[in-house]
C-alpha positions as CSV (number, residue, x, y, z in Angstrom):
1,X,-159.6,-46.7,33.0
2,X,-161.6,-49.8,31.8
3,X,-159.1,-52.9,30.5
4,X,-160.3,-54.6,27.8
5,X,-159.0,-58.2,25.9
6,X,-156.6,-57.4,23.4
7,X,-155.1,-59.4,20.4
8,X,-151.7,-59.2,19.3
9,X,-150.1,-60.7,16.0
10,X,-147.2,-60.1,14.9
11,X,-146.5,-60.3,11.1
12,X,-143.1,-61.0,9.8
13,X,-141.9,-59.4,6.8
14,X,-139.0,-59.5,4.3
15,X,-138.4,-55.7,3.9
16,X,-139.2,-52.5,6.2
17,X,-142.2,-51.1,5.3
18,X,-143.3,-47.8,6.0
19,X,-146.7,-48.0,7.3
20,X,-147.7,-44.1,7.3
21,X,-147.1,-44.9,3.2
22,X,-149.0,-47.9,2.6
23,X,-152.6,-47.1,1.8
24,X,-153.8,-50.2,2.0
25,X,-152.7,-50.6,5.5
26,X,-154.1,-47.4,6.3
27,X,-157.1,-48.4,5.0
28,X,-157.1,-51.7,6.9
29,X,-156.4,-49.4,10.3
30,X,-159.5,-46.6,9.5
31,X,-161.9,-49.4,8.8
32,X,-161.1,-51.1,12.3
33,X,-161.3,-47.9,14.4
34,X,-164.3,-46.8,12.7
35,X,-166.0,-50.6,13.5
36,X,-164.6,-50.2,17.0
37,X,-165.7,-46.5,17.5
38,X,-165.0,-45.9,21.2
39,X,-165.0,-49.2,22.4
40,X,-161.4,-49.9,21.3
41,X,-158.2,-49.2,19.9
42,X,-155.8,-50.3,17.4
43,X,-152.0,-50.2,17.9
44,X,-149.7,-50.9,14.6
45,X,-145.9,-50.6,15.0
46,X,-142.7,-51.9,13.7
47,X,-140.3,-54.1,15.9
48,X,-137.6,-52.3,17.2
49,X,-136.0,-55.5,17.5
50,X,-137.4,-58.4,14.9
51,X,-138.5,-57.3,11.1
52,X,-142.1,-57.6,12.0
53,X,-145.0,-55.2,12.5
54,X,-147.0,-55.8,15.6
55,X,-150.5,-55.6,15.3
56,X,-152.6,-55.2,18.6
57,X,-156.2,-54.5,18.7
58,X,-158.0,-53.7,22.2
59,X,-162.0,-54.0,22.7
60,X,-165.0,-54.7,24.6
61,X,-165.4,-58.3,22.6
62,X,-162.5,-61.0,22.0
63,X,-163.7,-62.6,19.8
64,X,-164.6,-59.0,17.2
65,X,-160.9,-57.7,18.6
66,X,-159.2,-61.2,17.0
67,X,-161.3,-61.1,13.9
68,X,-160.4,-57.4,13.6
69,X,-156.5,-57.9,14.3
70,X,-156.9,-60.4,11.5
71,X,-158.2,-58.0,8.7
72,X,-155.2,-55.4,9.6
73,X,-152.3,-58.4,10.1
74,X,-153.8,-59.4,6.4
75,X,-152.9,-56.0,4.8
76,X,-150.0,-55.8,6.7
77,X,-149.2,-59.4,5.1
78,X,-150.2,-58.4,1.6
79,X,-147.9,-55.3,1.5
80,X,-144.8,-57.2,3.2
């Protein structure tokens, strides 16, 4: 197994949101993975905890895997 740098954010929001529902987040999440191809992976899930969705994104580059966490955590901000 190779370990790569990873990038977390975690978004607070106001309302649950479901995130197999939201297009636009699911939009954001295809667009990553098809960037990252096999070099990565994405992770998206509500707190079980806090109301916030965690983003994490995991790749070969830290400084694409932030920028890429980014673009998702932005959906993710614009549908909360």
């Amino acid at each position: 197994m190779s370990k790569y740098p990873q990038t977390l954010i975690n978004v607070p929001t106001r309302q649950k949101i479901n995130l197999d529902e939201s297009a636009p987040i699911q939009d954001a999440v295809r667009q990553v993975e098809q960037q990252l191809g096999s070099r990565g992976r994405v992770l998206l899930r509500a707190s079980g905890t806090e109301p916030l969705i965690r983003v994490m994104v995991e790749g070969e580059d830290i400084h694409e895997t932030a920028l890429l966490a980014e673009e998702i955590a932005s959906a993710v901000r614009a549908a909360a």
